[in-house]
N, C-alpha and C positions, 0 to 999 in steps of 0.2 A: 341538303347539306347534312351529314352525318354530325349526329349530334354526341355527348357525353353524361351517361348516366353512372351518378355513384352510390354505388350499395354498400349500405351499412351492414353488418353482419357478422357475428361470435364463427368463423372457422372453425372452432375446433367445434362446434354443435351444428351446425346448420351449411356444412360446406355441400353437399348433395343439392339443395336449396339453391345456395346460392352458383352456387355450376351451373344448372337447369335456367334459372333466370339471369347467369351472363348468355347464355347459348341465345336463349329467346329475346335480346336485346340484341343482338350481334344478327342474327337472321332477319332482323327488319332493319339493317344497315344501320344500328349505331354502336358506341364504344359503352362498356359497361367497365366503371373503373372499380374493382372488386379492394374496399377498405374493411381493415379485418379487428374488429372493435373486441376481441376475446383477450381472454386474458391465461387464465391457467392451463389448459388444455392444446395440445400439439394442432395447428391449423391441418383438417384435412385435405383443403390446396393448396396451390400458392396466390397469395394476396397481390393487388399491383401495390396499395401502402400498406405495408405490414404491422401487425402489432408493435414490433418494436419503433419505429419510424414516429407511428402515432403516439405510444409513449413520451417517446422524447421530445415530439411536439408539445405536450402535459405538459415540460418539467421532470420527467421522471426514466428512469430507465426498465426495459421490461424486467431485468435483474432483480432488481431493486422493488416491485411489485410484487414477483413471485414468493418474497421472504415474509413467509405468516401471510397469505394476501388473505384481503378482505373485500370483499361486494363492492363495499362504500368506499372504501379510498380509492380501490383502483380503476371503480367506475368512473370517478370523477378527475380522474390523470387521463384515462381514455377518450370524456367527453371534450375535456378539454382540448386535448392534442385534435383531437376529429373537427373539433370549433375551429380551430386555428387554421389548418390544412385546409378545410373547405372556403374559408371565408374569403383565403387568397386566392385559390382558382378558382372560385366563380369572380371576383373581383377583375380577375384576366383574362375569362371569359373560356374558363378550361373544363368547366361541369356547367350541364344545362340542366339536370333534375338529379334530386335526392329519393333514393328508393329505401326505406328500412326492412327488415323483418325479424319480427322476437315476438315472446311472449312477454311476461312480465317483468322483466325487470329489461330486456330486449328492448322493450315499446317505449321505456321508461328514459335509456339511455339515447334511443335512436332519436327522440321527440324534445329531450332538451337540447340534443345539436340543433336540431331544425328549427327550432324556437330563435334560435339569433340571427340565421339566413334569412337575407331579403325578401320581403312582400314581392307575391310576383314569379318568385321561383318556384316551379314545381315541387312540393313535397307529398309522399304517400307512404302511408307506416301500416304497413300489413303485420299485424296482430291478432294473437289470440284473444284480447281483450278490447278487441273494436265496439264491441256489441253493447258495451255497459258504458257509464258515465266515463267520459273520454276528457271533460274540458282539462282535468291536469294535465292530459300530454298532452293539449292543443294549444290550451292558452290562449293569448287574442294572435297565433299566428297562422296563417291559412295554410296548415296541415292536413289530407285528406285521410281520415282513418278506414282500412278497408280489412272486413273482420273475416278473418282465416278459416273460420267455421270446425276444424279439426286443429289438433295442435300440430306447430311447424318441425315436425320430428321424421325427417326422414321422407323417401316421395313415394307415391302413392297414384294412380287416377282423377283422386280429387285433387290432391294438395298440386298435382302438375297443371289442374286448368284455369285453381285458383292463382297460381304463380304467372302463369300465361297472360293473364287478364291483367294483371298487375304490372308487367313486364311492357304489354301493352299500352296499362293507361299512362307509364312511365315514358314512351317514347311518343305517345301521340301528343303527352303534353309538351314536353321537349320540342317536340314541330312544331308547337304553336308559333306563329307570327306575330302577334301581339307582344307588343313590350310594354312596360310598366315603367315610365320617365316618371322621378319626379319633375314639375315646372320651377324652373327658375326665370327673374326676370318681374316684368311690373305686375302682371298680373299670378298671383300665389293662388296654391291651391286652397279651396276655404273647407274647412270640416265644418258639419253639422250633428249635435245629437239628436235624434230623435224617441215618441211614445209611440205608440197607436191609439192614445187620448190626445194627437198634436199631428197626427200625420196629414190632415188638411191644409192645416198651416205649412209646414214643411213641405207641402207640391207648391204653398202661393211661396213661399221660402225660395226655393229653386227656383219656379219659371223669373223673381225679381234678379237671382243672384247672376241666373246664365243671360238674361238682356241686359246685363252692365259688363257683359263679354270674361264675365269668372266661369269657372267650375267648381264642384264641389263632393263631396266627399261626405255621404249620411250613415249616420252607425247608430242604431239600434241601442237606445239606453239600458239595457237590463243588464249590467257590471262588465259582461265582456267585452261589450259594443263602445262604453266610453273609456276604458284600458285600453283599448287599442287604437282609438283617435287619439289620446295620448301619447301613445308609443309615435305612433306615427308623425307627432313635433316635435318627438325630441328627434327622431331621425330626415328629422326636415323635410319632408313629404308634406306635411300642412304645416301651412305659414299664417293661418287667422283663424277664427273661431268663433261660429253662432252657436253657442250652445246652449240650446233651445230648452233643452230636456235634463232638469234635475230630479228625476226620481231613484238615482242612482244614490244621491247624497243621503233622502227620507229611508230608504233601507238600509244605507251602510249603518247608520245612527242606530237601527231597529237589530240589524244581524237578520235581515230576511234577503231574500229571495235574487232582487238586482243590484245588489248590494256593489257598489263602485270601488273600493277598497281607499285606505287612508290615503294618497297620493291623488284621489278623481278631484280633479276643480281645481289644481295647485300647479299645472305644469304652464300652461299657457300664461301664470301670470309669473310665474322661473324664468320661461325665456323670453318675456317681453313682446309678447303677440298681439296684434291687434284683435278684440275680444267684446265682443256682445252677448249678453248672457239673460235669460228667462228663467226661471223656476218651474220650467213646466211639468205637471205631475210629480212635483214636491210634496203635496197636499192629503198623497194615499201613500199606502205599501202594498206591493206586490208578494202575496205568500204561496208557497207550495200546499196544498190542500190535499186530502182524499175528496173524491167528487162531494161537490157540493159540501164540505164538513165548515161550520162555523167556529171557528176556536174560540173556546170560555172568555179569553179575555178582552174579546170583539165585540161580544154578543152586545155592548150595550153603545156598540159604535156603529152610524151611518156604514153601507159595506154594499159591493155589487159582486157579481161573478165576473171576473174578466173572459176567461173560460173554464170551465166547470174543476177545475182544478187549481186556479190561478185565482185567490180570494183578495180582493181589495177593500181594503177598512180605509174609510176617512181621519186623519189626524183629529185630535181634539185640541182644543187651546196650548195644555202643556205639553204635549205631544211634537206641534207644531212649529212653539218655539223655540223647540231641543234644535230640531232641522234647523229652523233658520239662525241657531246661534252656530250652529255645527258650518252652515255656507257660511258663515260673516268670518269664520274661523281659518275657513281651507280661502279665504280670497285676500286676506292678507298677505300674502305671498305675492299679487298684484301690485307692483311698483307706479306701471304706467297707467295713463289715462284709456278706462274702459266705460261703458255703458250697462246700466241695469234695468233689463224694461221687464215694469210693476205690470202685468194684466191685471188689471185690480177688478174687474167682472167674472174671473176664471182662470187658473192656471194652466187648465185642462179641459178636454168635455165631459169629463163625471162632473165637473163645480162647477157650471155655468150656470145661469139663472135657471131655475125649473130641474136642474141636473139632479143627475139619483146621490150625489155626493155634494150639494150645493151645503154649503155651512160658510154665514158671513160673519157669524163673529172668531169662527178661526180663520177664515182669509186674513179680516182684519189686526189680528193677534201677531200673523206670519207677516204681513207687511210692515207692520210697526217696528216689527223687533228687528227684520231687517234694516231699515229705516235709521234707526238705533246703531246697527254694530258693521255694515257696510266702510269701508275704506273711503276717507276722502277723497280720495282720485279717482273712486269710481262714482260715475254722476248715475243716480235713479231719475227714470223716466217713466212717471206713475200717467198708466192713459188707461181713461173709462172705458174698455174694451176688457174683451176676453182673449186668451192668447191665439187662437186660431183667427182672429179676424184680420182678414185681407190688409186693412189699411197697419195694424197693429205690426204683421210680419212685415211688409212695408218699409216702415219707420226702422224697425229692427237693422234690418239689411242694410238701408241708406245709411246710417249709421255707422256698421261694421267698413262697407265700401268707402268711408270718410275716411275711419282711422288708417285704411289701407294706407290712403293716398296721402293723408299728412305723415305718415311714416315712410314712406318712399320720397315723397319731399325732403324729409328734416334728415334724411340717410344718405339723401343723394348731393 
């Protein structure tokens, strides 16, 4: 079945471009809907939605832009109108993939549209700026950045095979068959955070979660990984949450590395989710290093390499209790009845007994102060284990799968 791909694209710069990759979407039998996101300059096609169409979807008129136009305003009358227009056909089921192409400021506009399109839809932002730190235009949404190698100025031998290729992974993803449901009904989708100081526990985590006939949903604690299991409750996509893994919280506090940003640990208890929570790898920070470099003001802290550029320092007493007044902070926002399970042998496996990061009188410092500043309605469940032990994840889950079911009860 012929499908609908729509390109993003400044006409009046990149219309050669963007020709060449309708033709090449069109000769593997799909629709290529050419949207023309420019502004000052005469389009050298014709658009199927035009600059002005998408203006107007902004708020604004393309008139009304031209007069003194600026970068910054009338990029953002553009992205918006392009928000708008796409959100409704794909919603109707009239675009199956989003294709961009720009350089910088190109990459910049094409990738905040695609940032608010659904998980699941094809997006690919061919760029001259593919090649460098990408995470602003990606953000936590699954944009594929595919890097132009020459600038998109006009075609070329190269720039026609880079476009080709592109054109291509545009329509092959478009085939795809797979569709991305959220579930609705008794059984929700559950998120999980995860480390790679927890990822044991998070496979005994899973094999408990899918024999009580769940699925789940595991994200990579390093900032973008729990932003985006966020995003994904308030878009209702996840309806519960084990989150396993707080080291996103020990960096935000720090200003390092997987830093979660001020919103991580606050959504799930907004919208009232059933919610079980561990501290896991709370206890280090994760820092960007030159190989092997120990920063001065580490050097007289417990510290391992996670890999040779990724430096993990142990928390110290007041270090520690900054983190846990900072969780007892962000889980006030938790109204309903949650669970807090203490590992009190290990948050992690750098702290477990004998561990290259074992330090028991800051466990004990981080437990206490929790202890102390936790929300009454969230019950702690302090168990002589470390957090990766079988029966510890276990307990976790039995738990989360409780509040499920007494909130489909007390709902239903």
């Amino acid at each position: 079945m012929s499908k609908t791909i729509a390109l993003l694209v400044t006409l009046d710069t990149k219309d050669q471009e963007a020709g060449y990759v309708k033709e090449q979407i069109e000769m593997r039998g799909h629709k290529a809907l050419l949207m023309d996101i420019g502004v000052v300059g005469e389009p050298g096609i014709e658009a199927d939605i035009t600059r002005e169409e998408i203006a107007k979807a902004g708020g604004r008129t393309i008139e009304s832009l031209l007069i003194n136009p600026t970068r910054e305003e009338a990029g953002h009358i553009m992205v918006e109108g392009s928000r708008k227009i796409l959100k409704e056909k794909i919603a109707t089921g009239q675009v199956h993939a989003v294709l961009g192409l720009g350089g910088t400021q190109g990459t910049s506009s094409c990738c905040d549209i695609m940032q608010v399109l659904p998980y699941g839809l094809p997006k690919i932002m061919v760029s001259t700026v593919a090649s460098g730190d990408t995470s602003s235009f990606v953000g936590i949404k699954d944009i594929t950045m595919m890097f132009s190698v020459s600038d998109i100025l006009k075609l070329n031998p190269f720039t026609r095979k880079i476009l080709s290729n592109a054109a291509a992974a545009a329509c092959g993803m478009a085939e795809s068959e797979s569709i991305f449901e959220m579930q609705r009904g008794e059984k929700p989708l559950i998120g999980m955070s995860n480390l790679g100081v927890l990822t044991k526990g998070a496979m005994e985590a899973i094999k408990y979660i899918e024999a009580a006939g769940y699925e789940v949903i595991v994200f990579h604690a390093v900032g973008s990984g729990g932003k985006a299991m966020e995003q994904m409750m308030k878009e209702g996509i996840i309806q519960a949450v084990f989150d396993y893994a707080m080291g996103e919280i020990a960096d935000d506090v720090f200003h390092v590395l997987r830093a979660g940003g001020p919103e991580r640990l606050t959504v799930a208890g907004k919208l009232g989710l059933p919610q079980v929570l561990c501290p896991g790898g709370a206890e280090h920070l994760g820092i960007f290093v030159p190989a092997h470099h120990v920063p001065d003001e580490f050097k007289d802290h417990k510290y391992v390499f996670h890999s040779p550029v990724i430096f993990v320092p142990r928390l110290n007493v007041e270090e520690i209790e900054r983190v846990a007044d900072d969780i007892c902070k962000r889980l006030q926002y938790t109204k309903d009845k949650a669970y807090f399970m203490f590992p009190l042998k290990g948050v992690g496996r750098y702290s477990i007994p004998g561990g290259v990061l074992e330090d028991k009188e800051s466990d004990a410092a981080f437990f206490n102060r929790l202890r102390q500043g936790l929300p009454k309605n969230i019950e702690i469940i302090e168990k002589d284990m470390h957090a990766e032990e079988p029966a510890f994840v276990k307990e976790a889950v039995d738990r989360l799968i409780l509040l499920i079911e007494e909130k489909r009860i007390n709902s239903g």
